[in-house]
C-alpha positions in Angstrom: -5.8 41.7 -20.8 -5.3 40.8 -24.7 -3.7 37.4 -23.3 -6.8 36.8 -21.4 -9.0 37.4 -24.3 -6.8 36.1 -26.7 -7.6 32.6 -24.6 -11.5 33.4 -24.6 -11.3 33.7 -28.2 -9.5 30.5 -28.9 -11.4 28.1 -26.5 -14.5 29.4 -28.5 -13.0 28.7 -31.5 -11.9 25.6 -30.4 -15.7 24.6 -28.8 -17.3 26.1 -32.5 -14.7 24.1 -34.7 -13.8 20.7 -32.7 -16.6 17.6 -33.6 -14.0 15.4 -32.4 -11.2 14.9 -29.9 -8.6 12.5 -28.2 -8.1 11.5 -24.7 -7.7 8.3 -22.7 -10.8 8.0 -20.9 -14.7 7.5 -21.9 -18.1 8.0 -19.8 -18.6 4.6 -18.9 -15.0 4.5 -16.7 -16.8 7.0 -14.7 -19.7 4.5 -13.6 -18.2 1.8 -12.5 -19.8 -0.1 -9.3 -17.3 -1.1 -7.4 -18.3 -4.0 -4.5 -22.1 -2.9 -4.7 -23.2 -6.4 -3.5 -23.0 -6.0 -0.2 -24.2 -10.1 0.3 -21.1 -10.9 -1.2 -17.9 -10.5 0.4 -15.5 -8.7 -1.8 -13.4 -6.4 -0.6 -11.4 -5.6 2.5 -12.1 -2.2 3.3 -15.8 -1.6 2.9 -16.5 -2.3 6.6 -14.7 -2.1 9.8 -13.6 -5.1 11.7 -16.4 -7.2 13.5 -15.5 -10.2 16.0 -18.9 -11.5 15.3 -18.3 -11.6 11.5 -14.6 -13.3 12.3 -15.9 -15.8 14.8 -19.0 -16.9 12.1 -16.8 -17.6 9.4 -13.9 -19.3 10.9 -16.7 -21.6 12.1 -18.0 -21.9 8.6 -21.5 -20.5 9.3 -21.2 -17.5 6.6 -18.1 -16.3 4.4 -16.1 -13.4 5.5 -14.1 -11.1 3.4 -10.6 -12.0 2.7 -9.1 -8.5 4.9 -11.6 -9.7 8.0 -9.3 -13.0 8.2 -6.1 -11.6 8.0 -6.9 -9.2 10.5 -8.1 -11.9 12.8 -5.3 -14.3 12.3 -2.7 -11.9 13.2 -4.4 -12.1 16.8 -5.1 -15.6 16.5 -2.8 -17.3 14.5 -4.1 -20.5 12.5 -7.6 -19.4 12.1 -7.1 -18.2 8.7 -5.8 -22.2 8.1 -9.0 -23.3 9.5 -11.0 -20.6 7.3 -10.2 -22.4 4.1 -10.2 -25.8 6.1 -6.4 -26.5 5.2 -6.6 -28.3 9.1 -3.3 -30.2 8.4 -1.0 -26.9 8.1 -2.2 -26.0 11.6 0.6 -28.7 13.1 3.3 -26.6 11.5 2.1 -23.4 12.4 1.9 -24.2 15.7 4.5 -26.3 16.1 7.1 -23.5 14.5 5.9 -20.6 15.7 5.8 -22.5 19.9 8.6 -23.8 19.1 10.7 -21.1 18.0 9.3 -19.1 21.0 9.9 -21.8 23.2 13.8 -22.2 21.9 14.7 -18.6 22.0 13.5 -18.3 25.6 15.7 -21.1 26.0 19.1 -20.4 25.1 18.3 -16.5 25.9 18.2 -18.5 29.6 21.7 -20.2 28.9 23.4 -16.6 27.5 23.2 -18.1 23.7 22.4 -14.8 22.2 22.9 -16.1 18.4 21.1 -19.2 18.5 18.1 -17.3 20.4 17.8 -15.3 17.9 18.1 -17.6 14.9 15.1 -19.2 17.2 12.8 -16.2 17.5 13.7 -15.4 13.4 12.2 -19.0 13.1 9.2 -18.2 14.9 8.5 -15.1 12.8 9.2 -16.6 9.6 6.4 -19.6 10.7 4.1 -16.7 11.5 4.7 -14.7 8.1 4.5 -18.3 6.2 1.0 -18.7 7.7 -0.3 -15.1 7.0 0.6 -15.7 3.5 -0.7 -18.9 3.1 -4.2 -17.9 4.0 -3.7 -14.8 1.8 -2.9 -18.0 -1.0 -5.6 -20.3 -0.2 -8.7 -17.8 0.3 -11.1 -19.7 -1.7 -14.0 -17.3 -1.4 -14.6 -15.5 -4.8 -14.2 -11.9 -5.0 -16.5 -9.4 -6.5 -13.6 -7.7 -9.1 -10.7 -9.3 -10.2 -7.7 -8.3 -9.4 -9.0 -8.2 -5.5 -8.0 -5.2 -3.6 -8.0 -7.2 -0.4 -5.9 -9.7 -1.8 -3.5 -7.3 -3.6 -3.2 -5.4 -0.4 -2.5 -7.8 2.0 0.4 -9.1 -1.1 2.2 -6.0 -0.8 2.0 -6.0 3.0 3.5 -9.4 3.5 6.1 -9.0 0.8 6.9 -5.9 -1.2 6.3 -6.2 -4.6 4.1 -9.0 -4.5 1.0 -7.1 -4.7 2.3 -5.3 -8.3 3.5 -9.0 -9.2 -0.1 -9.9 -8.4 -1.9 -7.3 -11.0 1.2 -7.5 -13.6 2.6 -3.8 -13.3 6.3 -5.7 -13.0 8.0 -2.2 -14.2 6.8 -1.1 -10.8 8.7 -3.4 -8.8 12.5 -2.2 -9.4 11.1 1.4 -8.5 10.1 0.1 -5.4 12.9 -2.5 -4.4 15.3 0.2 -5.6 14.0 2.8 -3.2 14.0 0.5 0.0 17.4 -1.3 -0.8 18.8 2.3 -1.4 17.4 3.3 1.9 18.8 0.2 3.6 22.2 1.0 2.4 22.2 4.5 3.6 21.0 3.0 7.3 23.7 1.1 7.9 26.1 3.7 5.8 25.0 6.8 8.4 24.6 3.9 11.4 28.5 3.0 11.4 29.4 6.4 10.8 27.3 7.4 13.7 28.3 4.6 15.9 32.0 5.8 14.9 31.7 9.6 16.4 29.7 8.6 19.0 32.7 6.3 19.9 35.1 9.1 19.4 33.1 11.9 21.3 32.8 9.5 24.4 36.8 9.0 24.2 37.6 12.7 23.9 35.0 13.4 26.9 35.8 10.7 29.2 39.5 10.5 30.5 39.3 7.5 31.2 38.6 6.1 28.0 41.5 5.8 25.6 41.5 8.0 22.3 41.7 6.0 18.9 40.5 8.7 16.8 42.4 10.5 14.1 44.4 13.6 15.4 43.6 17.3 15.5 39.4 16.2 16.2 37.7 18.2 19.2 34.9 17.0 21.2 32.4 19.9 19.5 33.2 18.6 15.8 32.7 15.1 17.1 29.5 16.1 18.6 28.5 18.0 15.4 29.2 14.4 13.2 27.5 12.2 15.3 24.2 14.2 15.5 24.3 14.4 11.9 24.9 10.8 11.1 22.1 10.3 13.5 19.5 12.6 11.6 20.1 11.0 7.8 20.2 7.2 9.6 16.8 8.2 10.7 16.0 10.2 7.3 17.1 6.5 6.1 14.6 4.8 8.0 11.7 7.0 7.0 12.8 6.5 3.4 12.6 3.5 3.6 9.0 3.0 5.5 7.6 5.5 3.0 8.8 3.0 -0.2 7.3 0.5 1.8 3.7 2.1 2.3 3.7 3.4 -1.3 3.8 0.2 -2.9 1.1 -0.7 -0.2 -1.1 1.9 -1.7 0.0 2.0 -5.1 -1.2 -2.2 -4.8 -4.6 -1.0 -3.5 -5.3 1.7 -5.5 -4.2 0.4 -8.8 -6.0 -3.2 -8.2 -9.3 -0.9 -7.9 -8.2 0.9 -11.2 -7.3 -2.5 -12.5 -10.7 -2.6 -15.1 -10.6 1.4 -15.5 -12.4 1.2 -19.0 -10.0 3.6 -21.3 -10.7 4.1 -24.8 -8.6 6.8 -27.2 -11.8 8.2 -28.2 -13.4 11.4 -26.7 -16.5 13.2 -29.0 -17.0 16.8 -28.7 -20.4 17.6 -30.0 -22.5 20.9 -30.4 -26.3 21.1 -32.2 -29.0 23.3 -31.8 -31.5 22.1 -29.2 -35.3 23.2 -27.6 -34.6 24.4 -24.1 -37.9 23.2 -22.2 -39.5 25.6 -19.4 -41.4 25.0 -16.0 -45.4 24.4 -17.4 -46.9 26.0 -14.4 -45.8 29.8 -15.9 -47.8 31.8 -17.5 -47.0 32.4 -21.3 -44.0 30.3 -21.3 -42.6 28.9 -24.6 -39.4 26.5 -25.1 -36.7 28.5 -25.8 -34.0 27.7 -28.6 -30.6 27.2 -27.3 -27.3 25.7 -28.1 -26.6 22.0 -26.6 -23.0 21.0 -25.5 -21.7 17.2 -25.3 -18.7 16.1 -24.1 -18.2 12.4 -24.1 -15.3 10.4 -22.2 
């Protein structure tokens, strides 16, 4: 009870006493209109997906927000290309992404399993090419700078880009640290896994030679390659969470980009006249104390 009202006592000595005080942020931060045009095309996320709005700008009849063509070129690629009328890139995507498709089919076919694979890789890396290039060349102007959409859609396509984009590079490291660790432990737990399962099926199966180490039973073999299994799956959700932090750090921070901060805050208290309702009977203003707090 005195520590309760020893903290009444100073935060009314503190309210009496302050006419100034320090913090990071002032009023204005707090009314900032963010993508209030609505006839202008700013951001990615104010709206839900509409065909209609896809199909009218990619035929130039109205601009469309930047997230509206990157959602529509990953369904049909090349449309983002013919967005910003860049019609010559549409040969190479095309042309790399059918024929990396058409390649890996083909030696899959003839039992080539490297060289259909180095065929599909080429086909996805033509597809991620053309995503970011539209990302690059979206010429429409956006209502805030940085662009959330654009920021966004960085960080999807490559991580890091997007805090590269709005210049928080100490942000970066954090992030590629994170995901490489979590890549390391994936393929450390994997091969560890990979190994006890290998042992576990040669101490079970008599017909499989055992090349483990001596003195190992089945039931510690079991136990190891469960657990390698759980952290190589803890490893993949470690690294998917890095991955969609940076996403959302890229979004949220390119909205907080222009967050007007000052290192002022005012702390004011004055005598005012406390109106009342006109319509009662023998009503007077009142005196009163006013409070103001300014950030």
């Amino acid at each position: 009870m005195k520590r309760f009202l020893a903290i009444i006592l100073a935060s009314l000595v503190a309210i009496f006493m302050a006419d100034s005080a320090r913090a990071q942020f002032k009023e204005e931060a707090f009314n900032q209109q963010y993508n209030d045009d609505k006839s202008n095309p700013g951001d990615s996320a104010d709206v839900m997906f509409s065909f209609k709005d896809f199909f009218g700008g990619v035929t130039h009849k109205h601009p469309i927000k930047i997230g509206t063509m990157f959602a529509g070129s990953m369904v049909l690629p090349g449309t983002g290309q013919i967005y910003n009328r860049d019609y010559w890139k549409l040969p190479i995507v095309y042309g790399g992404i059918g024929a990396g498709i058409g390649m890996g089919f083909k030696y899959r076919s003839e039992g080539n399993a490297k060289m259909s694979t180095i065929s599909f890789a080429a086909a996805g890396l033509t597809y991620w090419w053309m995503l970011l290039d539209e990302t690059l060349s979206f010429k429409e102007e956006p209502v805030r700078i940085p662009h959330p959409g654009r920021a966004t859609i960085y960080s999807l396509l490559f991580p890091g880009l997007g805090q590269a984009y709005l210049g928080d590079w100490w942000r970066i490291p954090i992030y590629w640290g994170g995901m490489l660790g979590s890549g390391h432990f994936y393929f450390l737990n994997r091969r560890n896994y990979q190994r006890f399962r290998n042992i576990y099926q040669e101490l079970t199966n008599p017909e499989i030679e055992y090349k483990g180490p001596p003195g190992l039973t089945a039931e510690t073999a079991l136990y190891y390659r469960n657990l390698y299994r759980r952290y190589r799956d803890y490893s993949v959700l470690a690294f998917a969470a890095f991955y969609l932090l940076q996403v959302i750090d890229a979004n949220v921070f390119s909205y907080m980009h222009d967050f007007d901060m000052s290192d002022d805050i005012s702390l004011s208290l004055e005598p005012a006249v406390i109106p009342v309702e006109t319509n009662l009977a023998n009503a007077s203003p009142a005196l009163g104390m006013r409070f103001g707090l300014y950030f």
